[in-house]
C-alpha positions as CSV (number, residue, x, y, z in Angstrom):
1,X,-103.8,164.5,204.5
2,X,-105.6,163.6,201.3
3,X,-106.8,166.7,199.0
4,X,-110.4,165.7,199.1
5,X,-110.6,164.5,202.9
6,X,-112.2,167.1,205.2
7,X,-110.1,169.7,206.0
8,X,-108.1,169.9,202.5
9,X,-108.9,173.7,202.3
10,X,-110.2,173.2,199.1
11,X,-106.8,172.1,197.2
12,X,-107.5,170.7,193.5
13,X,-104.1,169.7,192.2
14,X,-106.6,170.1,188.8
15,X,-107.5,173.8,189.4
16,X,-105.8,177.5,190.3
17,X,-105.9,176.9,194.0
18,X,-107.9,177.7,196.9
19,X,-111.5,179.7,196.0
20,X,-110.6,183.1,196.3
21,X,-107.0,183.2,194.9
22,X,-104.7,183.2,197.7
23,X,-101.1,184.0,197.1
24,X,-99.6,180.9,197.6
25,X,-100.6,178.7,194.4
26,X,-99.4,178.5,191.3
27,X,-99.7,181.5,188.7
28,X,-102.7,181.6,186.1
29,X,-101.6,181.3,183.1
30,X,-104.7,182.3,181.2
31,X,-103.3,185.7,182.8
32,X,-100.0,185.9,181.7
33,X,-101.0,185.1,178.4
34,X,-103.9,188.0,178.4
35,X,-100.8,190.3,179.7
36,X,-98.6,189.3,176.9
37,X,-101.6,190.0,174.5
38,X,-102.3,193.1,176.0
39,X,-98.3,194.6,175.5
40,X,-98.3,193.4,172.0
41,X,-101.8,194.7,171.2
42,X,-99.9,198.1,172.7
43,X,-97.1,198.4,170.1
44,X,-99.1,198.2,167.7
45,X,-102.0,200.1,168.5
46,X,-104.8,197.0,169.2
47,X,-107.4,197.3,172.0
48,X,-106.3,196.1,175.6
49,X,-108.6,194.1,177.4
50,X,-111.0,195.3,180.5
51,X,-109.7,194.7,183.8
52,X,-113.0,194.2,185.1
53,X,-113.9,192.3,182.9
54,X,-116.4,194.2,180.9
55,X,-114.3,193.8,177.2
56,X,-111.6,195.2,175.5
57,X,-111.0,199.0,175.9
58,X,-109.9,201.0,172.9
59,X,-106.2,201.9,172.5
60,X,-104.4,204.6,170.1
61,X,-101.7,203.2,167.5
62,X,-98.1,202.0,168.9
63,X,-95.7,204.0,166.0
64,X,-92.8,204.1,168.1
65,X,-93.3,200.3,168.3
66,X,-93.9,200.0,164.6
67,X,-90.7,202.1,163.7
68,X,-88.6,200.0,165.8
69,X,-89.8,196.6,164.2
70,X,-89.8,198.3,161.2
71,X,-86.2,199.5,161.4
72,X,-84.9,196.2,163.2
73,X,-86.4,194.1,160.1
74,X,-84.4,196.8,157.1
75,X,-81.4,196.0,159.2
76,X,-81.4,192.3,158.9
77,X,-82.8,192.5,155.7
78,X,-79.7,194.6,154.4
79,X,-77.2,192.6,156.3
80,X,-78.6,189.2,154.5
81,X,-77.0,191.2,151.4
82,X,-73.5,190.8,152.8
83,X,-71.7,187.5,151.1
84,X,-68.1,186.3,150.7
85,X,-66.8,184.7,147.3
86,X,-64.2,182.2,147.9
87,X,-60.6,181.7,146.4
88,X,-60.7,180.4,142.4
89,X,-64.7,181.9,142.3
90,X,-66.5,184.7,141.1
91,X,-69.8,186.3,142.0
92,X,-71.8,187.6,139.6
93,X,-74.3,190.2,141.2
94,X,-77.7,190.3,139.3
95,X,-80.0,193.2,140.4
96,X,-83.8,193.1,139.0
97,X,-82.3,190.0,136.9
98,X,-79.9,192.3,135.0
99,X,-75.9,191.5,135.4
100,X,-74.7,194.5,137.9
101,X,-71.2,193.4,138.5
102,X,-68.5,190.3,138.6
103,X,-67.0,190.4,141.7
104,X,-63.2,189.0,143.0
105,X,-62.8,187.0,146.1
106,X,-63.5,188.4,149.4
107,X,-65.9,190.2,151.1
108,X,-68.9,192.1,149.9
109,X,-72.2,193.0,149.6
110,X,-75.3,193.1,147.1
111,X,-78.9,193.8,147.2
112,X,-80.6,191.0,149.1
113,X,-83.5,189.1,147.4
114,X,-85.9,190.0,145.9
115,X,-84.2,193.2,144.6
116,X,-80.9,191.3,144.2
117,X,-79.0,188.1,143.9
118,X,-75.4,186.6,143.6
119,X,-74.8,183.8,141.4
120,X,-71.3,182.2,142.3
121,X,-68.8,180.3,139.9
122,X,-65.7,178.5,139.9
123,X,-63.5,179.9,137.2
124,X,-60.8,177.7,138.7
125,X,-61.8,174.0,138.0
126,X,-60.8,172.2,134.8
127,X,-64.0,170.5,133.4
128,X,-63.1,167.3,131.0
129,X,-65.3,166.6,128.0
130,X,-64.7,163.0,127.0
131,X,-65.6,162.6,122.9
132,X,-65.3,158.6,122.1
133,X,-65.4,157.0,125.8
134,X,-67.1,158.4,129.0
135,X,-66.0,157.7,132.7
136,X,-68.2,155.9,135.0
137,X,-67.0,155.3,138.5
138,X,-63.6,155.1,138.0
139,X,-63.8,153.0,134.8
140,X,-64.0,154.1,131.5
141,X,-65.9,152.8,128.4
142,X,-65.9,153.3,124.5
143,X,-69.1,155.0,123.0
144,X,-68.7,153.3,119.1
145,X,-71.2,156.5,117.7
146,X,-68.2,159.3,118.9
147,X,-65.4,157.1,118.4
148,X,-65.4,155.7,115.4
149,X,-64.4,158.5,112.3
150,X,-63.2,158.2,108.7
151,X,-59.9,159.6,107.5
152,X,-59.3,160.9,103.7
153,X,-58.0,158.0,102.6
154,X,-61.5,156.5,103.6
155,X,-60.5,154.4,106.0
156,X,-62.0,154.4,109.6
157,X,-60.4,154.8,112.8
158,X,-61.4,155.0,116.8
159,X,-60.6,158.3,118.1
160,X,-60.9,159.1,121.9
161,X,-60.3,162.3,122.4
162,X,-60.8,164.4,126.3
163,X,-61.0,168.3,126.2
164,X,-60.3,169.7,129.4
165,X,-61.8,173.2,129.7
166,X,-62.5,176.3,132.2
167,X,-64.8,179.1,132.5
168,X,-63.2,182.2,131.7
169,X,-65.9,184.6,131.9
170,X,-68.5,183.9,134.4
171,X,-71.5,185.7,133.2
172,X,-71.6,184.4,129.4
173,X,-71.5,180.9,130.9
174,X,-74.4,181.7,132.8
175,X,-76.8,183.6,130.9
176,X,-75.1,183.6,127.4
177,X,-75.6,180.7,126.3
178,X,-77.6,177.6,127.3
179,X,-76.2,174.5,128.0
180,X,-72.5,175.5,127.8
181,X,-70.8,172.3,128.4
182,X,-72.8,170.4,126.4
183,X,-72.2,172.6,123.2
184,X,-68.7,172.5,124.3
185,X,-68.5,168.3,124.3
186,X,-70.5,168.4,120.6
187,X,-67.9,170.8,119.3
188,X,-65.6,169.2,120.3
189,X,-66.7,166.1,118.6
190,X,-67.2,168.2,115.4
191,X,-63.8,169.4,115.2
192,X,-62.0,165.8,115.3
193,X,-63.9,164.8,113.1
194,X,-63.0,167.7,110.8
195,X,-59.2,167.4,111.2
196,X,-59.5,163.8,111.0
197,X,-61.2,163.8,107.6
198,X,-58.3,165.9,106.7
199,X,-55.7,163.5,107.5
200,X,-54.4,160.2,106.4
201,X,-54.5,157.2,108.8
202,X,-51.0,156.6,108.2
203,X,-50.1,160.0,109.5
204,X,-52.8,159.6,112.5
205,X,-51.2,156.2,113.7
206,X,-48.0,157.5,113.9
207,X,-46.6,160.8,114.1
208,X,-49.9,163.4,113.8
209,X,-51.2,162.4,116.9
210,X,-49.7,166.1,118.6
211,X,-51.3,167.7,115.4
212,X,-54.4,166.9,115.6
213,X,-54.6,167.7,119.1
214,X,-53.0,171.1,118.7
215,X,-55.6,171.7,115.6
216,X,-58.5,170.6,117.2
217,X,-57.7,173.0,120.6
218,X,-57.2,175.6,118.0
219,X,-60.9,175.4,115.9
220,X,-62.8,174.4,118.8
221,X,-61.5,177.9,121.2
222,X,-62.4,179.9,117.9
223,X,-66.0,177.9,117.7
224,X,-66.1,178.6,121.6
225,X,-65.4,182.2,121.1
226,X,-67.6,182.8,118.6
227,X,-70.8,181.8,120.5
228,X,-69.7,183.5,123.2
229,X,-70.3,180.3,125.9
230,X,-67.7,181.9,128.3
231,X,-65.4,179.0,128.7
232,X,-61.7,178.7,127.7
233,X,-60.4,175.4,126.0
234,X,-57.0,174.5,128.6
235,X,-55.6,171.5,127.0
236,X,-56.9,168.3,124.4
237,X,-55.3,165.3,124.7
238,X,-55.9,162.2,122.4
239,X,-56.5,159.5,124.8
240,X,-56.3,157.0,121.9
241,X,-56.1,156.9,117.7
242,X,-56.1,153.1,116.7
243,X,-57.8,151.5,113.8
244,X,-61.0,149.4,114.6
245,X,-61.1,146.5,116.6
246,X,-61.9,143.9,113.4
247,X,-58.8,144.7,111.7
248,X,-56.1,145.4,114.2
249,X,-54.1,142.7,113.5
250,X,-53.1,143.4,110.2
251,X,-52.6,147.3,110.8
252,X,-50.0,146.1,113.8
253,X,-48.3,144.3,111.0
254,X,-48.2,147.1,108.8
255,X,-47.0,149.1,111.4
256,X,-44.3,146.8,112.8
257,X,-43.3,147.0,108.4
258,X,-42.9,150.7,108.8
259,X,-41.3,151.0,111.9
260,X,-38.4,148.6,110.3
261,X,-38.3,151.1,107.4
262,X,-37.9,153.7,109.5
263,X,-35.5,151.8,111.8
264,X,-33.2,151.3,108.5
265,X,-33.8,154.7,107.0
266,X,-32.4,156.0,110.2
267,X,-29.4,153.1,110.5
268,X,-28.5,154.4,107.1
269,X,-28.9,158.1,107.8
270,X,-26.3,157.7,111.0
271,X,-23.8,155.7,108.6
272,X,-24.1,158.8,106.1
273,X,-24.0,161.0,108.9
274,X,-20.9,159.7,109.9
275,X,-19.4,158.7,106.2
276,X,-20.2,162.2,104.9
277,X,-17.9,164.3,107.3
278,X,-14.9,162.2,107.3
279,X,-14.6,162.3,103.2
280,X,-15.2,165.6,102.9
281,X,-12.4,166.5,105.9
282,X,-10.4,164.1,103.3
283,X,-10.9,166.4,100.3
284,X,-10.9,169.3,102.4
285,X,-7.2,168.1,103.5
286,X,-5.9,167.0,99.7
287,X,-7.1,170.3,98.3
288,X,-5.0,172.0,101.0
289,X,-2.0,169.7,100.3
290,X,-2.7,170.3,96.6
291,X,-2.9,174.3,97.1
292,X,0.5,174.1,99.5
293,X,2.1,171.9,96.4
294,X,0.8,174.3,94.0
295,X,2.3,177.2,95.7
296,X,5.9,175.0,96.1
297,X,6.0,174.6,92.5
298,X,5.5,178.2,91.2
299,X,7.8,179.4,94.0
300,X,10.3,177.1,93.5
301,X,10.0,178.2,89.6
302,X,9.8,181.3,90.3
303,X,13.0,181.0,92.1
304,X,14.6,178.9,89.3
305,X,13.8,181.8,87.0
306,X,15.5,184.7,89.0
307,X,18.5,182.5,89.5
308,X,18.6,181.4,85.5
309,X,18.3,185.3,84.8
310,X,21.0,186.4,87.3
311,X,23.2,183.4,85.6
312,X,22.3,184.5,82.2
313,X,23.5,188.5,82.8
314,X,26.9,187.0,84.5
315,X,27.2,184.9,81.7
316,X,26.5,187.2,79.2
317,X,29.4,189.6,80.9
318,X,31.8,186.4,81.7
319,X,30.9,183.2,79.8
320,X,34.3,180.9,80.1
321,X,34.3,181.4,83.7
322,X,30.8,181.0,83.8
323,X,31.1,178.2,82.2
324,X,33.7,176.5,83.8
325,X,31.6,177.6,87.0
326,X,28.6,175.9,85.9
327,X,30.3,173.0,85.0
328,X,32.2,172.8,88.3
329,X,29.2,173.2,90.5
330,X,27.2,170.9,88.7
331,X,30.0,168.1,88.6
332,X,30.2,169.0,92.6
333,X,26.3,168.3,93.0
334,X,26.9,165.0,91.0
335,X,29.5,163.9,92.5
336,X,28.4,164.7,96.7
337,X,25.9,162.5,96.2
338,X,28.3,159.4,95.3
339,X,30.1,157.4,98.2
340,X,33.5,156.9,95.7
341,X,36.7,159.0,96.7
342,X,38.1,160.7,93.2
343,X,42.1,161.5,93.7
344,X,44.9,163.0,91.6
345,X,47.2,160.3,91.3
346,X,50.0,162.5,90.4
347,X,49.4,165.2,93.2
348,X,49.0,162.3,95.9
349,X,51.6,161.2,98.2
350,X,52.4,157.3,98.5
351,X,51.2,157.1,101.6
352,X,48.3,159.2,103.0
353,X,45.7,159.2,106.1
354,X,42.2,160.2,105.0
355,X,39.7,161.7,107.4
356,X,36.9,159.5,105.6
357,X,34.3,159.9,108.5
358,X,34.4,164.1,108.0
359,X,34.5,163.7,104.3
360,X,31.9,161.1,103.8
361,X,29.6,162.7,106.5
362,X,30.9,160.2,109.1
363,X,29.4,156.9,108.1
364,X,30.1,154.6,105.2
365,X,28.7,151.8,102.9
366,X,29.0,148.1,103.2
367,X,28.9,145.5,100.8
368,X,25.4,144.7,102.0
369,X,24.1,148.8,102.0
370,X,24.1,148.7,105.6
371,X,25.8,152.4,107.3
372,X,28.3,151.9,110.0
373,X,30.6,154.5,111.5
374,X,34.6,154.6,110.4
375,X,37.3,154.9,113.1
376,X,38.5,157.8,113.7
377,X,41.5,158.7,111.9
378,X,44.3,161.5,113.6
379,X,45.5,163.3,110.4
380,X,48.5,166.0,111.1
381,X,47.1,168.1,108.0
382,X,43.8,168.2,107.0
383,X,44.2,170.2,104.5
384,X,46.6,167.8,102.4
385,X,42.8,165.6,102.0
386,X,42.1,168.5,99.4
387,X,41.4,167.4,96.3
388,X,42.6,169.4,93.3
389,X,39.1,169.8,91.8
390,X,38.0,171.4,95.1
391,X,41.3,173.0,94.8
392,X,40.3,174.0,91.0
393,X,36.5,175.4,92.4
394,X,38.3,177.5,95.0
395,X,40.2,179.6,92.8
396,X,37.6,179.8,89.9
397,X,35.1,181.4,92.7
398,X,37.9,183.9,94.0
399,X,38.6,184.7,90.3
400,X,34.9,185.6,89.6
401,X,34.5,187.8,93.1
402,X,37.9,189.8,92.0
């Protein structure tokens, strides 16, 4: 059945139900809305509304209502204080605006805003300022006003240069000073150019390059440190030292000069190097041999002299035997040194056997001086081979021991 045919009981799909408000439509909502009003109204002390009708009746203030809000809204406010600094940060906890404390990673808590607030900093990140080219998107390209510099010896030369930096205290880089890392980038421009205009372009070209990176690191942490900016120079690199563009050609050839003096300087050095050693090792050894025949000679004089003196006091107590001895032992050192066989041609038999090999030391001389071995010879008697100025020598020695 239709809503508006006869019968309907009254339905409006548009209104609250049948006249009357029976219990089976939907609920009012204007009510439940006026109910909501009324409990909110109650916490906080507002006037309810009539139930007839007639207005809103007078209510007393909701406290406990107040203090619960009141309390509820403290609690969240305090527990917005509550904030964690990651690893390789710092928080730096302002209260009123005024630096309160640098905080460590980890947990804690500040006053929340508007009595308090955190600033937060990486201390861990290196920074790069580039002085003489500048890195866009991967790709880097010269700036001519930073790079280009004059050296003492007046000429110019393209420095590019990169300072890599990090923040070492976090609340001088944020309130100290303004625009850190832009005073860092301009200082860092001014001290290249001071220890280039110190320095020849020879010696930047070629072997000052780790100087004047080393220097400028040096004067730019104590220009840092002076203005108190907070931030700690890590490393400067030269990216580049080369002359300009215009006249590279002829400082490659100077260059390539250099390098070949260099190259020949150091050729020579290693032949010295090697020369040197071995001719002083030489003198070293012919002052030794020299010192060893220097100390042969006196000894052996030395010797000669003690032997002269001993002969001189026999002499001097026996001098015909000392004579004949003299003259005996000299004829014998004369005479063992000659190969030829001296006999007493009276004294000798007519036929004899010689043990040549024994007395000659076992080998003779040919006609061409060539030493071969004699034959063996069997001799009954040795001793008949004597000959009578050995004989002679004998008995002058056993005179002079009796």
């Amino acid at each position: 059945m239709a809503w508006n045919e006869p019968g309907g009981g009254g339905r409006d799909p548009w209104g609250g139900g049948p006249k009357g408000g029976g219990s089976g439509g939907p609920p009012d909502l204007d009510e439940v809305f006026r109910k909501l009003r009324d409990q909110i109204n109650g916490l906080f002390g507002g006037k309810r509304a009539s139930s007839d009708g007639d207005g809103p009746s007078p209510r007393g203030p909701g406290s406990v209502g107040i203090g619960l809000l009141a309390a509820a809204a403290f609690i969240i406010w305090g527990l917005s204080g509550i904030y964690i600094v990651d690893q390789g940060w710092r928080g730096v906890e302002l209260t009123f605006g005024k630096h309160a404390d640098t905080t460590e990673p980890g947990p804690h808590w500040h006053w929340p805003w508007p009595i308090g607030n955190v600033e937060r900093v990486n201390v861990e990140q290196r920074r790069i300022a580039e002085v003489g080219y500048e890195t866009m998107q991967g790709q880097s390209r010269p700036v001519p006003h930073e790079a280009l510099m004059i050296t003492r010896d007046e000429n110019i030369v393209d420095v590019r240069i990169a300072a890599q930096y990090q923040v070492q205290d976090p609340f001088l880089y944020l309130f100290n000073f303004r625009m850190p890392e832009e005073t860092l980038k301009q200082v860092t421009e001014s001290a290249i150019r001071e220890i280039i205009g110190k320095r020849e372009l020879h010696f930047v070209l070629t072997e000052g390059r780790t100087e004047v990176a080393r220097e400028t690191q040096r004067l730019l942490q104590e220009v840092m440190d002076t203005y108190e900016t907070g931030l700690a120079v890590v490393q400067v690199a030269v990216q580049d030292i080369q002359p300009p563009e215009e006249v590279q050609p002829a400082f490659e050839d100077a260059i390539r000069a250099r390098e070949d003096e260099q190259r020949k300087i150091n050729r020579a050095q290693a032949y010295a190097n090697e020369l040197i050693p071995r001719a002083q090792g030489q003198a070293a050894r012919i002052l030794e041999e020299a010192q060893g025949y220097r100390e042969q000679v006196v000894a052996r004089a030395e010797g000669d002299a003690s032997r002269f003196d001993a002969l001189v006091a026999e002499y001097r107590n026996a001098p015909d035997l000392m004579r004949q001895r003299l003259y005996l032992e000299t004829m014998e050192e004369i005479l063992g040194k000659s190969s030829k066989l001296m006999l007493d041609s009276e004294a000798s038999q007519s036929l004899m056997y010689l043990p040549l090999d024994k007395i000659m030391g076992g080998r003779t001389t040919t006609g061409m001086g060539q030493q071969q071995p004699l034959a063996n010879i069997d001799v009954a008697d040795e001793r008949d081979a004597v000959t009578p100025t050995l004989r002679a020598r004998d008995a002058l020695r056993d005179r002079g021991t009796r």
